[in-house]
N, C-alpha and C positions, 0 to 999 in steps of 0.2 A: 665446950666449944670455944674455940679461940675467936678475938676478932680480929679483924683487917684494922693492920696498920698503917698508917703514914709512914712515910718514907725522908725522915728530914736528912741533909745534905745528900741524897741519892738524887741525879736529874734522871728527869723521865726518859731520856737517853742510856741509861746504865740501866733501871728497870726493865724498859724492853729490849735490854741482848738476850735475855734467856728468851722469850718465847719469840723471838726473830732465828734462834738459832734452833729451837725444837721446830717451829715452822718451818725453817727451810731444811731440816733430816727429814720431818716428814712427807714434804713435798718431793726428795730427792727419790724416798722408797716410794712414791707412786708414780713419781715419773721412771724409776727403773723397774715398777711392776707393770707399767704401760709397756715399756719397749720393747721389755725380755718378757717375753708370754708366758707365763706359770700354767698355762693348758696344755701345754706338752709333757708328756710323761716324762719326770726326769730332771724337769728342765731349773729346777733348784734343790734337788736330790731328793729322798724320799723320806716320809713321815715313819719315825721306828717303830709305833705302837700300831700303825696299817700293816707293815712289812711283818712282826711280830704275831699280831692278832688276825690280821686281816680286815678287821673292824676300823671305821673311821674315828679318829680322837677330835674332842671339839675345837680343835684347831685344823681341821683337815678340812680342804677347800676355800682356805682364808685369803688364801695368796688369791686364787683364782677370783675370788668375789671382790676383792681389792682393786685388780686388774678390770674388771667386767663393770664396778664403780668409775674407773678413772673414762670408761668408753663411755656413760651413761647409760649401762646398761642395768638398770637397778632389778628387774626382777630376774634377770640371769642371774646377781651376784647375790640376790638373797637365795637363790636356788641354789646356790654352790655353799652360802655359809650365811644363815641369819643371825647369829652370834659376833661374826665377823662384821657384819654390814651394822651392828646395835653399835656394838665397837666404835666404829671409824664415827658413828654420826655425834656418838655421847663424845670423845677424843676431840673434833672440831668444834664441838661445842664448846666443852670445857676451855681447848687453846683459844678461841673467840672469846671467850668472858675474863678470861685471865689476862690476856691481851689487853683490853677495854679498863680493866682494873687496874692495869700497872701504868698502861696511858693518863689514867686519871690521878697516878702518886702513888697508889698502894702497893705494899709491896707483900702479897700475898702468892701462895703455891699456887700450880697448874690445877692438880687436883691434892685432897687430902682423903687418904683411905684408910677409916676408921675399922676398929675392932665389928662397927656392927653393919657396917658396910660390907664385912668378910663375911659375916656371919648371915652375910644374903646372895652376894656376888658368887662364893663359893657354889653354895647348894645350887643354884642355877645353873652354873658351867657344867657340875656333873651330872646333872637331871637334864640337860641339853645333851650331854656327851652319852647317855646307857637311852634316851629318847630317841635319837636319832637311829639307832642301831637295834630299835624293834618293828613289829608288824605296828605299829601303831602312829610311829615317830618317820618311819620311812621317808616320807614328803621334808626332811631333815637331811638327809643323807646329801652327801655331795654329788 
C-alpha cells in the first residue's frame, strides 16, 4: 500500500484542477441525464446484450436510476438499478475525500483499484448481472 504524499511546489490550486474538472464532467452527465429522460425507449439507443439476449446486463437501467437520483427519487432509481445507485454513492464519496485530501496538500488519486479490489468488485457485478435475470433476483430487474 502506497501512502499519501505531500505535494511540495504544487499550490492547492493545481491540486484541485483535476477533481474540479471530474466534478464538473460529472455533474454535466447528470444534469444531461436530468434533461434528456433516459425513460424513453430509445432515447440514448439501446443496450446490445438486451437487444442480443433479451436479458438485462448489469448496466441496464443505469441511465434511468441516475436520472430518477438527480429528481430525488431514490427508491425509483434503486428499482431501475441498485448497482448503479451503489455506484454514483461510493463515486461522490470517493470525489468528496479526494477533494478534501488534495485541499489539504496531498496529492493522492480519486480512487486506487487494486488486484484484490477486482478480485471482489468483479464477482459481484456478475452475480448481480445472472441474479437479476432469475426467479429469485427478479426484484433486481429494471
Amino acid at each position: 500500500m502506497t501512502t499519501a504524499r505531500t505535494a511540495p511546489g504544487r499550490t492547492t490550486r493545481a491540486l484541485l484542477r483535476d477533481p474540479a474538472i471530474v466534478g464538473g464532467v460529472g455533474l454535466g452527465a447528470a444534469i444531461l441525464l436530468h434533461l434528456h429522460d433516459p425513460h424513453e425507449s430509445g432515447a440514448y439507443g439501446y443496450c446490445p446484450f438486451l437487444v442480443l439476449t433479451g436479458l438485462p446486463c448489469p448496466g441496464c437501467g443505469g441511465l434511468r436510476a441516475v436520472n430518477d437520483l438527480t429528481r430525488g427519487e431514490v427508491a425509483a432509481a434503486v428499482s431501475s438499478n441498485l448497482a448503479a445507485v451503489c455506484l454514483v454513492a461510493f463515486l461522490a464519496v470517493s470525489w468528496l475525500v479526494w477533494t478534501v485530501r488534495r485541499a489539504r496538500g496531498r496529492d493522492v488519486p480519486m480512487v486506487v483499484f487494486t488486484t484484490r479490489a477486482a478480485w471482489v468488485v468483479v464477482p459481484l457485478i456478475v452475480v448481480f448481472g445472472v441474479l437479476r435475470n432469475t426467479p429469485w433476483g427478479a426484484w433486481l430487474a429494471p
